[in-house]
C-alpha positions in Angstrom: 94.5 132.0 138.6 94.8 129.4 135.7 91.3 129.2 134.4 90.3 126.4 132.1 94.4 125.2 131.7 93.7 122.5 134.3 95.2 119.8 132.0 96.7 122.0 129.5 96.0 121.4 125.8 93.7 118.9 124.7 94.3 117.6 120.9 91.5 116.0 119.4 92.4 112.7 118.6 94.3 111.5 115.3 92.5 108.2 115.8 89.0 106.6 116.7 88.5 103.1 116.9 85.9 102.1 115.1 82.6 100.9 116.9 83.5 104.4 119.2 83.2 106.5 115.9 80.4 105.1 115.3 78.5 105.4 118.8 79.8 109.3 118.4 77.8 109.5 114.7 75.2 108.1 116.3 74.7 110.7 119.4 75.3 113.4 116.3 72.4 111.9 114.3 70.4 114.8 115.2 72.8 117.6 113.9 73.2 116.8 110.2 76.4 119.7 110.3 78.3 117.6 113.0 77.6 114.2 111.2 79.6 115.7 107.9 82.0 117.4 110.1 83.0 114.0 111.3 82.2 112.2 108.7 84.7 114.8 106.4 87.5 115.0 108.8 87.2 111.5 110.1 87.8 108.9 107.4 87.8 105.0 108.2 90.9 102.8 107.6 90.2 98.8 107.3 93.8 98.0 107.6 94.0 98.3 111.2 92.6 95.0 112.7 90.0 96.0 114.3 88.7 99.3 112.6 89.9 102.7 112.9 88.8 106.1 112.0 91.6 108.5 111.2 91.7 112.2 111.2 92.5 113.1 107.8 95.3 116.4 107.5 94.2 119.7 107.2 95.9 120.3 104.0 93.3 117.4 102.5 90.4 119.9 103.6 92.1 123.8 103.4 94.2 123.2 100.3 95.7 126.7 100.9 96.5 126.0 104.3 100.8 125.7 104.0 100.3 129.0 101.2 101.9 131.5 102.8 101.2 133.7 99.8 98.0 135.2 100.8 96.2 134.9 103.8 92.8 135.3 102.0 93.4 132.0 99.9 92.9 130.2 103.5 89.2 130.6 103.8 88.8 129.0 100.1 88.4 125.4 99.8 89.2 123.7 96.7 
């Protein structure tokens, strides 16, 4: 039994366009934590024609993420 692996993995996507970034912020209004989730991971790029919202890479966010030095320095942000 495959439970949950109907479609296999599901990536988030690298890219939102615009007006549907914004109708998610807006169904997130009332969680302040997933509004600054989004709005930290997501940023928006004006040179795409029309808008886009991008997923930023998670080396911008966990500086220490590639540091294979110490695992501790991965639940730091910097």
């Amino acid at each position: 039994v495959f439970l949950g692996q109907k479609y296999g993995y599901r990536p988030i996507p690298a890219e939102i366009l615009a007006s549907e970034f914004e109708m998610l912020r807006e169904c997130a209004k009332q969680s302040p934590d997933e509004v600054k989730l989004l709005d930290e991971w997501y940023k928006r790029d004006d040179n795409f024609v029309p808008a886009w919202y991008v997923l930023q890479p998670i080396s911008s966010i966990f500086t220490n993420f590639n540091n294979k030095v110490s695992a501790k320095l991965l639940l730091y942000r910097t």
